[in-house]
N, C-alpha and C positions, 0 to 999 in steps of 0.2 A: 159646721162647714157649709159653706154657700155654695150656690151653683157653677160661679167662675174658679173658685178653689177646688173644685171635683173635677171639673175640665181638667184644668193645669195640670190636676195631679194623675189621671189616670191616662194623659195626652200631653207628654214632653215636648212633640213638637210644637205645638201652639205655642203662639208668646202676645197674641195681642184677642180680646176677646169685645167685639163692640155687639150689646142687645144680644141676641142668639146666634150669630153669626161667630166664627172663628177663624184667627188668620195664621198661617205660620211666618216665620221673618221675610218671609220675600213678598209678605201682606198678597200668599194665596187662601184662597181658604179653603177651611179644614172642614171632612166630616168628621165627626165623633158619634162617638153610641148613645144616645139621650138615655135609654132605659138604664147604661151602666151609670152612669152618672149618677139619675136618682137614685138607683143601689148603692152609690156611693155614700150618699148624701144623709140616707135612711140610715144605713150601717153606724153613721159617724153622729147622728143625733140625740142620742143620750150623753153626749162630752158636752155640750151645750146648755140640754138638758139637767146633768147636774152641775154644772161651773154657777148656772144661776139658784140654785139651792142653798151650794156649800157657801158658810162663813168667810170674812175675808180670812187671808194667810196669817191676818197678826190676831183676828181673833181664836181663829184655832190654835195658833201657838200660844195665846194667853189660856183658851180651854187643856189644851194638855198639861202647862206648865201646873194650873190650879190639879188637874187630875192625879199630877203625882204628889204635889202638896199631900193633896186628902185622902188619895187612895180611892180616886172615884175612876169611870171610864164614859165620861158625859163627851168625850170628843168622840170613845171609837161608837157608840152609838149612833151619837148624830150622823158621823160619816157613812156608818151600815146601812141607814135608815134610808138617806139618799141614792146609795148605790144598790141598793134590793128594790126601790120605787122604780128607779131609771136601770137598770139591768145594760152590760155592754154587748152592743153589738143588735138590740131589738130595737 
């Protein structure tokens, strides 16, 4: 999550956001809580963190598909591995 998508999301009225500055539709601007935001930002950095780890979608669907073939569990592994590195919510 980016800085302008933690805005938006924890401040509905805002609708336009130019540099640090935020505006609501009557282009007044808006205060917002900077420290929530980073908190928001932080909270939301492991979905980032592991999207760029994890295999594409068709390669894991090819790793499952082989995993029941053989009787192996080389996907839920890998997946564990990413999500015990990158923990939700740290």
């Amino acid at each position: 999550m980016n800085k302008h998508e933690a805005i938006l999301k924890l401040n509905p009225n805002i609708v336009t956001i130019r540099g640090e500055v935020a505006y609501d539709k009557d282009e007044n601007e808006v205060t917002y809580d900077k420290d929530a935001v980073e908190a928001l930002i932080a909270s939301e950095a492991y979905k980032d963190l592991r999207a760029s780890e994890y295999p594409s979608i068709q390669d894991q669907l090819d790793m499952q598909y082989w995993d029941k073939i053989n009787g192996t569990n080389h996907w839920e592994t890998l997946i564990s591995q990413v999500k015990t590195k990158y923990p939700k919510g740290q």
